[in-house]
C-alpha positions in Angstrom: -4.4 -15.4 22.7 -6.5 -18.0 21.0 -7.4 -16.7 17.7 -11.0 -18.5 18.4 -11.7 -16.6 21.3 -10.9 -13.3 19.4 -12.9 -14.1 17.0 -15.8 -14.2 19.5 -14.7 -11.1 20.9 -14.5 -9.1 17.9 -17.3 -10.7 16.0 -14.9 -11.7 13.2 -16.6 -12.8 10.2 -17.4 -16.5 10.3 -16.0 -17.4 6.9 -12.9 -16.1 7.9 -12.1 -17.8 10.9 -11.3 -21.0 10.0 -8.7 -19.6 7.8 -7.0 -18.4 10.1 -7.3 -20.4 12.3 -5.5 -23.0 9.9 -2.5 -20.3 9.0 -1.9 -20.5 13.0 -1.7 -24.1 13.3 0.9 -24.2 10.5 3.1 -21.0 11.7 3.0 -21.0 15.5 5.8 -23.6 16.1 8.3 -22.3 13.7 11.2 -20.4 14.2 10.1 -17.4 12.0 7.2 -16.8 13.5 8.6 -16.7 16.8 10.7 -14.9 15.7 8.0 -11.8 14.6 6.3 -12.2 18.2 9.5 -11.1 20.0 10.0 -8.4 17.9 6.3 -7.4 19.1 7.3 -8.5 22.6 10.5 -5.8 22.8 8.6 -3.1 20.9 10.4 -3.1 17.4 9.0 -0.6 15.0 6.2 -1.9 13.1 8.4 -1.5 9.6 10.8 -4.0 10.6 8.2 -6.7 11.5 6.2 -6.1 8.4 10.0 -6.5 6.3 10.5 -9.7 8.3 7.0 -10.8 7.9 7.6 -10.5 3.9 10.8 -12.5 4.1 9.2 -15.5 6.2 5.7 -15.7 4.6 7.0 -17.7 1.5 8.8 -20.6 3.4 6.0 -20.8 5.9 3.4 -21.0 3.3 0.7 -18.8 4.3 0.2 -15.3 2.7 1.6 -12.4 3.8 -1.7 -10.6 4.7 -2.7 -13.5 6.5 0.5 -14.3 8.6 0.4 -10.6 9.7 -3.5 -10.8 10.4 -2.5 -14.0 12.0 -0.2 -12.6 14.5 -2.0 -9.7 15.4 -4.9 -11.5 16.8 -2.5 -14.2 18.8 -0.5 -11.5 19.9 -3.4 -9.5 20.9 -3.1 -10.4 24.8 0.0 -8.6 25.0 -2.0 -5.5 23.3 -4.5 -6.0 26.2 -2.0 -5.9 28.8 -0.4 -3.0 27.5 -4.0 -0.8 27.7 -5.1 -2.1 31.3 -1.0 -1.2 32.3 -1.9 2.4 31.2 -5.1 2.2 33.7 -7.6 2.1 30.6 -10.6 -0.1 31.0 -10.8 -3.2 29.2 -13.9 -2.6 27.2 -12.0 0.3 25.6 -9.2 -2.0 24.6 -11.6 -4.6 22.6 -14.0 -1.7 21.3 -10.4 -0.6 19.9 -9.3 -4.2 18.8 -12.4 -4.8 16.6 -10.6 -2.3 14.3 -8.2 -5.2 13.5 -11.3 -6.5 12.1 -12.5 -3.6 10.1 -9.3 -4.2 8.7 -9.8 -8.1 8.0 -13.1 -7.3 6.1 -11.5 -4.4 4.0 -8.5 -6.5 3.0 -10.9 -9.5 1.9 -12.4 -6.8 -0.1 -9.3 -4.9 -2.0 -7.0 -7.8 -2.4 -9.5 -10.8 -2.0 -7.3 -12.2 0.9 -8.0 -12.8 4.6 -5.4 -10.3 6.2 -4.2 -6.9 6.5 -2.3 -4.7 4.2 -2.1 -2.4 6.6 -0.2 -3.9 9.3 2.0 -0.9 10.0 -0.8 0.8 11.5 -1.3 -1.2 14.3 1.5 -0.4 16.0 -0.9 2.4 17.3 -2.7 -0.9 19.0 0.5 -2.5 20.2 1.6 0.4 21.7 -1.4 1.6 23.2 -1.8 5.0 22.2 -5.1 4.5 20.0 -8.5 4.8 21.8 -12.0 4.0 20.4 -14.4 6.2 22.1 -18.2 5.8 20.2 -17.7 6.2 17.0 -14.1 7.5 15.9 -10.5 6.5 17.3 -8.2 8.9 18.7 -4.4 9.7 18.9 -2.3 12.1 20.8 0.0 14.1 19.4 2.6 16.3 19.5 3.3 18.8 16.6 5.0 21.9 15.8 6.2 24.0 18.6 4.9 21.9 21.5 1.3 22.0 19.8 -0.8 18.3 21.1 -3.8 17.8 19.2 -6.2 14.7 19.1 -5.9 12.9 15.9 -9.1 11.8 14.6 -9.4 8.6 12.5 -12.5 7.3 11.5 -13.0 3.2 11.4 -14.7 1.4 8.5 -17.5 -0.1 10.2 -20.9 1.2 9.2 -22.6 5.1 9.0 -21.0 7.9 10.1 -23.9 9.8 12.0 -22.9 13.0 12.8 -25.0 12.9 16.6 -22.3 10.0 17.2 -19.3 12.1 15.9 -20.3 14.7 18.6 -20.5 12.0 21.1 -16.9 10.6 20.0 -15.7 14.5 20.7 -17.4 14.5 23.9 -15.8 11.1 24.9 -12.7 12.3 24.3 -12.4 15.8 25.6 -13.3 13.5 29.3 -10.6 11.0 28.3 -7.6 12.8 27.3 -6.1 15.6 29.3 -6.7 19.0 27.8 -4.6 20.6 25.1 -5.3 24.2 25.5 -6.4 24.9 28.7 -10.2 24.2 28.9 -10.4 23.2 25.3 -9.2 20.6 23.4 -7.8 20.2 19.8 -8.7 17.7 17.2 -7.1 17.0 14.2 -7.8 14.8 11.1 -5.8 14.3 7.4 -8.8 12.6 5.5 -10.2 12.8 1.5 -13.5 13.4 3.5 -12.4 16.7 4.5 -11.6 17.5 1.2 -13.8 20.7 0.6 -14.5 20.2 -3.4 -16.1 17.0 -2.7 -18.9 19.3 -0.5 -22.4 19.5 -2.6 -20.8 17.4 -5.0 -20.2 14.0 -3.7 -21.4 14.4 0.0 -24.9 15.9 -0.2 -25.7 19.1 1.6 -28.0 17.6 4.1 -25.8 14.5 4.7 -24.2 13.2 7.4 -20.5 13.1 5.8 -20.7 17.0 5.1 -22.1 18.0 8.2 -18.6 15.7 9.3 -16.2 17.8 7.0 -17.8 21.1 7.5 -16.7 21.6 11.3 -13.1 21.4 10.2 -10.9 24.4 9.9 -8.9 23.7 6.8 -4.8 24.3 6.9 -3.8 22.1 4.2 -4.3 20.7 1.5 -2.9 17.7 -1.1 -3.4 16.7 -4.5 -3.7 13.2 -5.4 -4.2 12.9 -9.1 -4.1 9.1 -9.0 -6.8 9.4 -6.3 -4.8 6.9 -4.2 -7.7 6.8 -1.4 -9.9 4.7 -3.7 -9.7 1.8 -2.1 -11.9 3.2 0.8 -14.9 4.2 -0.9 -15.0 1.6 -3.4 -13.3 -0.8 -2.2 -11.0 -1.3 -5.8 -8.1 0.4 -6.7 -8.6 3.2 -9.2 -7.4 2.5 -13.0 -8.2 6.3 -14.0 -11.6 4.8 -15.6 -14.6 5.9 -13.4 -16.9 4.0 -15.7 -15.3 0.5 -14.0 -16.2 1.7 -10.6 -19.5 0.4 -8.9 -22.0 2.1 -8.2 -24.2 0.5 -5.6 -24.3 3.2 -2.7 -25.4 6.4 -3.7 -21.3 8.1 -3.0 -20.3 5.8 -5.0 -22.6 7.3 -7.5 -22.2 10.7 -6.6 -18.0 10.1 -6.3 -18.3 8.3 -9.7 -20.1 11.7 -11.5 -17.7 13.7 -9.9 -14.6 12.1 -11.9 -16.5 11.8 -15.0 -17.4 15.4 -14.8 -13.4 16.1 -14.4 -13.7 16.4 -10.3 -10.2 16.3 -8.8 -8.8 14.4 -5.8 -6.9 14.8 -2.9 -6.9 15.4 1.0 -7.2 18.1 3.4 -6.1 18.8 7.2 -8.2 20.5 9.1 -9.1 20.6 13.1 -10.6 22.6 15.5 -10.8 23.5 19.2 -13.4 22.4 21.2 -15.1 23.3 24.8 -16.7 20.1 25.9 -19.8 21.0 23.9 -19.2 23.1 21.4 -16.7 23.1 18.0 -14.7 26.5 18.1 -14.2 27.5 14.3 -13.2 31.4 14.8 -10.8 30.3 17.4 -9.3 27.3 15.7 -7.6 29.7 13.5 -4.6 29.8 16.5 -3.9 26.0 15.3 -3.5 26.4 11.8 0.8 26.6 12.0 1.0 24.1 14.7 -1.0 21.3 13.1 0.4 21.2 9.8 3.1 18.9 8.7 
């Protein structure tokens, strides 16, 4: 696919499209990078690309993150096809492939570089088993004992209203055939849903809480060196909350929280749901299924 017409498409960021465009021009002919689109082409495991992609991006002279940004918008007609094969309609697949750019804008970001650092991910996209639907993407999944849930993954791109989360639900419960009976189950592994970070960093009247509170929690994980920085703050964290920004008011409210001694981590947590209605008595059934 021309990377231009992407672009368009996914409403790519102006200033970065020339830069990719000129990574293209410099790659497309060689031998490597062939090379990394028919390992797309025959379905290789993500893992193996990105090892590949580390070993060529030197001698080709573009970036890493860039040659792997790079190929996942040139490769994206095969994506397309592999969607509309499945019978899913084709303004599914590009609400879907705009995460590619979500991912573009958070890598300038982080590590200052037109790309991805999370390439891996993708092969979600490339395989076709990751759905936008209004506001939140979807997997599914099978877990312990024959248990299929809906993973729940929420994109970076803008508010997270909780009158489109319900929407999202609804979208999906009429998308993906039913896990339990009439009622579906969604499942999500996010800091958000970690519940010491309710009152204290999300606000009780906020939209984020009223997110993380219709989760039935199963599990939980510390993560001392709160890894998930990156997404709030875009930074890594140095274990100094005074060199974090503070420009949003989480930020503020995550930055009080580690200066007052606040710990980090993650939580799993899901729920079944009717159609209309979240189910938290009743989600209790999931709790052994949907853990890893």
């Amino acid at each position: 696919m021309d990377i231009q017409e992407f672009a368009k498409k996914t409403n790519m960021p102006a200033d970065a499209v020339p830069v990719l465009i000129e990574a293209y021009e410099k790659v497309k002919d060689t031998e490597e990078y062939q090379e990394l689109v028919e390992m797309i082409i025959w379905h290789r495991p993500f893992s193996d690309i990105a090892k590949k992609a580390e070993q060529f991006a030197e001698p080709l002279g573009v970036h890493v993150y860039t040659l792997e940004m790079v190929l996942l918008c040139s490769c994206a007609d095969m994506a397309r096809d592999r969607y509309l094969q499945r019978g899913v309609k084709e303004d599914i697949f590009w609400a879907t492939a705009h995460d590619i750019v979500n991912k573009l804008i958070e890598c300038k970001e982080v590590k200052g570089i037109w790309g991805t650092f999370v390439f891996t991910w993708f092969e979600n996209f490339y395989e076709a088993v990751i759905f936008h639907l209004g506001r939140l993407h979807f997997i599914r999944r099978k877990y312990k004992n024959g248990v299929y849930a809906l993973d729940v993954h929420i994109p970076s791109c803008g508010p997270l209203y909780y009158e489109d989360v319900m929407k999202s639900y609804k979208l999906a419960y009429d998308f993906f055939e039913h896990t339990h009976g009439e009622y579906t189950a969604f499942r999500c592994c996010s800091w958000l849903l970690n519940p010491d970070y309710r009152g204290t960093v999300f606000k009780e009247n906020s939209n984020t809480f009223a997110f993380a509170k219709d989760y039935v929690l199963f599990q939980h994980f510390d993560d001392p060196s709160f890894s998930e920085c990156w997404r709030l703050f875009g930074v890594y964290y140095d274990g100094n909350p005074d060199n974090l920004p503070e420009d949003t008011s989480m930020r503020r409210a995550m930055k009080a929280y580690l200066k007052n001694g606040g710990k980090t981590g993650q939580d799993t947590g899901g729920f079944l749901f009717d159609g209309e209605r979240i189910l938290k008595e009743e989600s209790e059934i999931l709790r052994e299924g949907l853990i890893r």
